[in-house]
C-alpha positions as a printed Julia matrix, in Angstrom:
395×3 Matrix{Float64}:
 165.22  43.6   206.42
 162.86  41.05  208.11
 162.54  38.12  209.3
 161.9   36.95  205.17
 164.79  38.63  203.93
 162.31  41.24  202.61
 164.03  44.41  201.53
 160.92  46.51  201.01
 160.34  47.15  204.46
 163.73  49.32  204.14
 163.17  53.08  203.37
 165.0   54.62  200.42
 167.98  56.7   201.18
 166.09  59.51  199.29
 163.17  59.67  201.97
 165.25  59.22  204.36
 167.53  62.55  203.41
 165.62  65.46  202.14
 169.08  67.2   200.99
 169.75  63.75  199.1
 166.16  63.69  197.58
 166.89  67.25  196.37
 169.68  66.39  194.54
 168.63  63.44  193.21
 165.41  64.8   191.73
 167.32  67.57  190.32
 169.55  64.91  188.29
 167.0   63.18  186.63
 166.01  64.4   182.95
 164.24  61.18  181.99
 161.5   59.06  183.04
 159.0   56.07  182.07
 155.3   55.43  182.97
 154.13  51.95  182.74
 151.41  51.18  185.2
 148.89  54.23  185.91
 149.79  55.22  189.19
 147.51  58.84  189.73
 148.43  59.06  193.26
 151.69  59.12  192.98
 152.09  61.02  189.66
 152.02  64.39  191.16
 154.68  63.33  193.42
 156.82  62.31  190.73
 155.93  65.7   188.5
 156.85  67.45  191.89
 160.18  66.02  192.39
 161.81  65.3   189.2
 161.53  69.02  187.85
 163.91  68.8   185.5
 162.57  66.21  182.8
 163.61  66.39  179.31
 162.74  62.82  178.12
 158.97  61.19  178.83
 158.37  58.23  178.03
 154.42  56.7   177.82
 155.57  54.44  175.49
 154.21  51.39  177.34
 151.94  53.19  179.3
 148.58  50.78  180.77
 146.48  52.99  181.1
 143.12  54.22  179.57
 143.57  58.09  180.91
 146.08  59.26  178.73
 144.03  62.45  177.85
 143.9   63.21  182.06
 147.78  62.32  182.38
 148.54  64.94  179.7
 146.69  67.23  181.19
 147.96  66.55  184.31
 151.59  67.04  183.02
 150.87  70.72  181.55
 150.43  71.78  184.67
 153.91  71.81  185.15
 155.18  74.75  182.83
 158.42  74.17  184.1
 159.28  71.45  182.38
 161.61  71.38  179.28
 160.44  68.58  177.93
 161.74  68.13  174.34
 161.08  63.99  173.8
 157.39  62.57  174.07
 157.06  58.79  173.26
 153.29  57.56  173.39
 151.98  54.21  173.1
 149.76  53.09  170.27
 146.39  55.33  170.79
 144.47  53.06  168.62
 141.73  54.81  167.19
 141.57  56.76  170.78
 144.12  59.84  169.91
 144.44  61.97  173.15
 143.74  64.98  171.18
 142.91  67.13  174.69
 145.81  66.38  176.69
 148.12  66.86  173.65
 146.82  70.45  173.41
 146.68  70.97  176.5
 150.61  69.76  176.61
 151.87  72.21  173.6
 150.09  75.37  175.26
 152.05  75.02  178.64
 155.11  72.96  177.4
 156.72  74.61  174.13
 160.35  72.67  173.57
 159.4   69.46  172.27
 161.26  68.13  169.63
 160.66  65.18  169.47
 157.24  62.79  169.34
 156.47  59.45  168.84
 153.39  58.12  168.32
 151.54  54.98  166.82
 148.08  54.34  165.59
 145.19  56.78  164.13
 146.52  59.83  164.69
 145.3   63.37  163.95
 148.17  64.96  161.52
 146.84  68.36  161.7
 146.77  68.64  165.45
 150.44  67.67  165.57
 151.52  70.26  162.52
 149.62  72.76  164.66
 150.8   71.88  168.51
 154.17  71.23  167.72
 156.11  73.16  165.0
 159.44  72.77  166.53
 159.56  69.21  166.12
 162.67  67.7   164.19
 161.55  64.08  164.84
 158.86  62.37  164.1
 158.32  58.61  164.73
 154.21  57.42  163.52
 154.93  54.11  161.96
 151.73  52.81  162.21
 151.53  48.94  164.61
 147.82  47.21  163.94
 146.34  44.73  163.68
 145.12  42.97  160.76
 141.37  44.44  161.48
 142.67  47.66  161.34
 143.73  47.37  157.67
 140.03  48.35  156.31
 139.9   51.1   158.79
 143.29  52.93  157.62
 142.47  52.44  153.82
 139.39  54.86  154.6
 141.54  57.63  156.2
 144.16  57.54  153.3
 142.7   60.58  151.92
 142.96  62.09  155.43
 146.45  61.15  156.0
 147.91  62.66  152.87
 146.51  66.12  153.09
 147.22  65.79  156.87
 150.99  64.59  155.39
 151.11  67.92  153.22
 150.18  69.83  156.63
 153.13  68.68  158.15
 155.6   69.6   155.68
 154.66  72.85  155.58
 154.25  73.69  159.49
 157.67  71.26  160.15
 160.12  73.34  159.23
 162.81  71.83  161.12
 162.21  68.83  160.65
 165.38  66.29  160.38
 163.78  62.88  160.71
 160.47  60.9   159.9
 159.61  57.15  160.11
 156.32  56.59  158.05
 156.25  53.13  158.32
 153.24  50.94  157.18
 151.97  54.39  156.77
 148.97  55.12  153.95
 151.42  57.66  151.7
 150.86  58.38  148.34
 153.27  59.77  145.65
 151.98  63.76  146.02
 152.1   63.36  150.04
 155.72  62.02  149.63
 156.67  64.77  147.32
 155.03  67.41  149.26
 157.21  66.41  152.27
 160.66  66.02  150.6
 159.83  69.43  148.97
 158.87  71.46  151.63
 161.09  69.81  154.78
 164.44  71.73  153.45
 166.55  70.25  156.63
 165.45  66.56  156.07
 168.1   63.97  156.75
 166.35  60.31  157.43
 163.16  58.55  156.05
 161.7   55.7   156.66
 158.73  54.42  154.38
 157.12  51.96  152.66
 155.1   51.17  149.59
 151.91  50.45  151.78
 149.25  49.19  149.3
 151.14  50.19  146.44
 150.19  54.06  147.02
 153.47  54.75  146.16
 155.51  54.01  142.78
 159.07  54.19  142.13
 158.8   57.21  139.72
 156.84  58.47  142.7
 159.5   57.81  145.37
 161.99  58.98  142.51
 160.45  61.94  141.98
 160.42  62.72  146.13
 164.09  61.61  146.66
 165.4   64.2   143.66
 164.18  67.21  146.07
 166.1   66.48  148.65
 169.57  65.59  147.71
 170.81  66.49  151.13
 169.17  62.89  152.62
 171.76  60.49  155.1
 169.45  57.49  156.13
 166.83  56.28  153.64
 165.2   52.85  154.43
 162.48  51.71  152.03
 159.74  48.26  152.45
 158.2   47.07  150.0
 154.34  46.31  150.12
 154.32  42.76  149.47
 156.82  40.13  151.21
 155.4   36.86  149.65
 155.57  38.53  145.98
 158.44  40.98  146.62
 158.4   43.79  143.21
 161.76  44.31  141.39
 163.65  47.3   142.3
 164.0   49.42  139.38
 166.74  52.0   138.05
 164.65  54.75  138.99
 165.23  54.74  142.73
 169.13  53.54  142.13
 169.83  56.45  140.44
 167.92  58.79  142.41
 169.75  57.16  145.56
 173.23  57.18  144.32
 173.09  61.14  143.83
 172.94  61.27  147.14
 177.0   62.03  148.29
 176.28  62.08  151.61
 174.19  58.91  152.15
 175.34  57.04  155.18
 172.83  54.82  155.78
 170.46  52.43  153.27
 167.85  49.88  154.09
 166.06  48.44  151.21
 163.39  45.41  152.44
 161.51  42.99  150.93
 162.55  43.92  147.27
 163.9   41.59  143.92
 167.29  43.37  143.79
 169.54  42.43  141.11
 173.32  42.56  140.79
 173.45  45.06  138.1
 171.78  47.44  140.88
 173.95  46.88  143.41
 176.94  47.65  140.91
 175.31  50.91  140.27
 174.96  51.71  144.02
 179.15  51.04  144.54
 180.15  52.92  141.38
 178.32  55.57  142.84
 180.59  55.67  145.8
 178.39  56.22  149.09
 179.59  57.02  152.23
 178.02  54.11  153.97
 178.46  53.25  157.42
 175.1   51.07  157.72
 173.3   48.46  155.12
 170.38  46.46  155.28
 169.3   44.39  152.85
 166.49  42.28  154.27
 166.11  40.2   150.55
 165.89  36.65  149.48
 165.66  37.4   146.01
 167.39  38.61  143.22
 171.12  39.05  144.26
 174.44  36.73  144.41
 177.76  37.26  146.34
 178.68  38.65  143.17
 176.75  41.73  143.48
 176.84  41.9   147.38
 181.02  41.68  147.67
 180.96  44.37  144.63
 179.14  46.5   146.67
 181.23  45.73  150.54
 184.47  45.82  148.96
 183.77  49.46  147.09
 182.07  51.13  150.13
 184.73  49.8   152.7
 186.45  52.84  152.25
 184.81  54.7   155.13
 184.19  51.97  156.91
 180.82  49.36  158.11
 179.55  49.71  161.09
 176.46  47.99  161.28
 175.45  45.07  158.71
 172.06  43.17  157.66
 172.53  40.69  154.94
 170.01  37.84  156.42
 167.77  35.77  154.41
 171.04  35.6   151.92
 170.38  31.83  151.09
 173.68  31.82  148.65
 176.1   33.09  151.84
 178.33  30.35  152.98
 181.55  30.07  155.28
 184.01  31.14  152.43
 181.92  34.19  151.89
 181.52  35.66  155.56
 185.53  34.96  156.02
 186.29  36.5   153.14
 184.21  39.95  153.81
 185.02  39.54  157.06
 188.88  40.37  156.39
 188.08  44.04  155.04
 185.23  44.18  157.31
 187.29  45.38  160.78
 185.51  48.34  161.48
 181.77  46.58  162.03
 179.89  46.94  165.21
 176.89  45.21  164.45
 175.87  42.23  161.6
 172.96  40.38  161.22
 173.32  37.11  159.61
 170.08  35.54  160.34
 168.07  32.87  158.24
 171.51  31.75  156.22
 170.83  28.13  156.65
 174.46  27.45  154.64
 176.27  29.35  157.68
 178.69  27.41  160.86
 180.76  27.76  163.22
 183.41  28.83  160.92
 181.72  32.25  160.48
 181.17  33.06  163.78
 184.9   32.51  164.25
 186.25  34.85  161.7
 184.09  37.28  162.66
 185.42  37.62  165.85
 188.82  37.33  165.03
 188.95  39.41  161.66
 186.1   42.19  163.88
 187.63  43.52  167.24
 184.97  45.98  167.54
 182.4   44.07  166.96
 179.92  44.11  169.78
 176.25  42.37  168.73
 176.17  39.24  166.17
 172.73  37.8   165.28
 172.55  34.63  163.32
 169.1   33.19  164.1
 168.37  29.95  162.05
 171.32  29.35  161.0
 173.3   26.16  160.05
 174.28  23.03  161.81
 176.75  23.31  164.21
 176.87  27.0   165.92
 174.91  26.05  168.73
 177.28  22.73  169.88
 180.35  25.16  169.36
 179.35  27.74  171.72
 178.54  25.37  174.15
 182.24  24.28  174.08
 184.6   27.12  172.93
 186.52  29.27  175.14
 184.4   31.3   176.3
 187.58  34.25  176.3
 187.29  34.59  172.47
 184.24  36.22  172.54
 184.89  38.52  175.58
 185.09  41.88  172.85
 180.91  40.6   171.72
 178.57  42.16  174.0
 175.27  39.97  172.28
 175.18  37.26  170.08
 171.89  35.68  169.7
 172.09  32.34  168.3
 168.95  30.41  167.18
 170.17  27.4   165.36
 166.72  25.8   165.25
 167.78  22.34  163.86
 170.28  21.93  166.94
 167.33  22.63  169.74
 165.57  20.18  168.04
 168.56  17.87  168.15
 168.62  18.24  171.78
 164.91  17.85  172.55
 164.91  14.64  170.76
């Protein structure tokens, strides 16, 4: 340390011990590039040999052909998770073959922007998971509409060189009713989707038609295309869902669901651990405590019902008592919401352990301040944004 209190003048122990550097570099399986660094990457590649998990996710740089080349030069790794960040229109197409002709495990790849489907069906046929929701900007919107065709025969090319694969988030992705059906047909060992009716490419008969050839799904979340004119949610998927006996998990966003639905989704008796129903339209408690109260059977664990504008205190403490099992809820945008359900929450929810209620109303934000801070020593987050309050304060 110097004179400043500066602690970067200090060696790490690992330089300082070679037998300590060994063993160190031998227990690392996972690491994250964020600023491009070439000098020391080969150092890095060197000493953690052992790498299972790469993350590029975040990765600065504008060589990301070069540092995938770089990395197959190390055969020896097992790396079996590749996150990249969003390419753009620039997909490393180079390094990434480069990549599967030296490194052969991965299982798992994750990837956003314009990227080539048939390069990935042919470099990687071992992969079980397979993240390419798509993050653009608006500008990009014309420029994806003109690859549509390209995407769903590069869709179909997937599902029939990914035979393992378990898991697929198509997000904002250009799909289209055949490209859907071709991968739910083909992908025997598929578990968990995540799409959305970009453009309105797909239609519920469509996305139907998908979900009745693979009756094996858990996890099935589903956007709609429009959030300012949000379609009606018709039988069609309903009934195609509820089939589903082993469905743990169902996110349905941005839809007009009605209560009659929701009755048909508890009578069918899912197994669900996780619900997300990201909807300001359509629904009352009615149909939403119908729904809780039959499913609670296996036991919530994680919970979105924001943007419920009907929910009020009586409504949270009364799920809340046959709720004990939850982990997570999001309660966010329920202007009608106070202090009172925060409290039975974490009475009535021991393992609870993340509670979001962002714009919520009057009165959260002054009761945190001054509670007992003890109650809430079981909640690991809760993120309060009680806009009305700050504003109190300000003024």
């Amino acid at each position: 340390m110097d004179e400043n209190n500066n602690r970067r003048n200090l060696s790490s122990l690992s330089t300082v011990s070679k037998r300590f550097l060994s063993i160190t570099g031998r227990l690392r399986f996972s690491l994250t590039l964020v600023n491009p660094t070439p000098p020391f990457l080969l150092s890095l590649f060197k000493r953690f040999t052992h790498l299972n998990f790469l993350d590029l996710s975040r990765y600065l740089g504008n060589n990301l052909d070069d540092l995938l080349c770089q990395i197959s030069d190390f055969p020896s790794f097992k790396i079996i998770s590749l996150k990249l960040p969003n390419v753009g229109n620039r997909f490393p197409a180079n390094g990434l073959r480069a990549f599967s002709q030296n490194i052969t495990t991965l299982t798992s790849f994750t990837c956003s922007g314009f990227v080539n489907l048939f390069l990935i069906a042919e470099c990687f046929p071992l992969l079980d998971d397979l993240d390419l929701r798509l993050k653009y900007p608006l500008n990009y919107i014309s420029m994806i509409e003109t690859r549509t065709r390209s995407y769903n025969n590069g869709v179909e090319a997937l599902s029939l060189s990914l035979h393992k694969l378990r898991k697929v988030n198509l997000s904002s992705f250009p799909i289209n009713n055949q490209s859907l059906f071709h991968l739910f047909s083909n992908c025997k060992l598929l578990q968990e989707v995540n799409i959305d009716g970009y453009k309105q490419l797909l239609t519920d008969a469509g996305i139907a038609s998908a979900l009745r050839e693979r009756p094996t799904l858990m996890s099935f979340s589903l956007s709609s295309y429009s959030i300012s004119r949000p379609p009606f949610m018709t039988s069609h998927i309903i009934d195609s869902l509820v089939s589903f006996k082993g469905l743990t998990c169902l996110g349905l966003y941005y839809f007009n669901i009605s209560d009659e639905l929701l009755y048909t989704i508890a009578r069918g008796g899912l197994p669900l651990i996780k619900l997300v129903l990201k909807n300001r339209w359509g629904y009352s408690y009615d149909g939403l405590f119908c729904l809780l109260s039959k499913c609670r059977r296996q036991g919530f664990r994680h919970l979105y019902i924001g943007l419920s504008k009907f929910l009020n205190d009586q409504h949270v403490i009364q799920l809340s008592s046959f709720l004990g099992d939850l982990m997570s809820i999001n309660l966010s945008n329920c202007d009608k919401l106070t202090e009172s359900s925060l409290f039975a929450l974490a009475r009535n929810c021991p393992l609870l352990g993340e509670i979001t209620m962002e714009h919520v109303g009057v009165g959260i934000f002054y009761y945190l301040l001054y509670s007992n801070i003890i109650m809430w020593e079981n909640i690991v987050t809760i993120i309060i944004l009680a806009i009305y309050q700050l504003w109190a304060l300000v003024d």
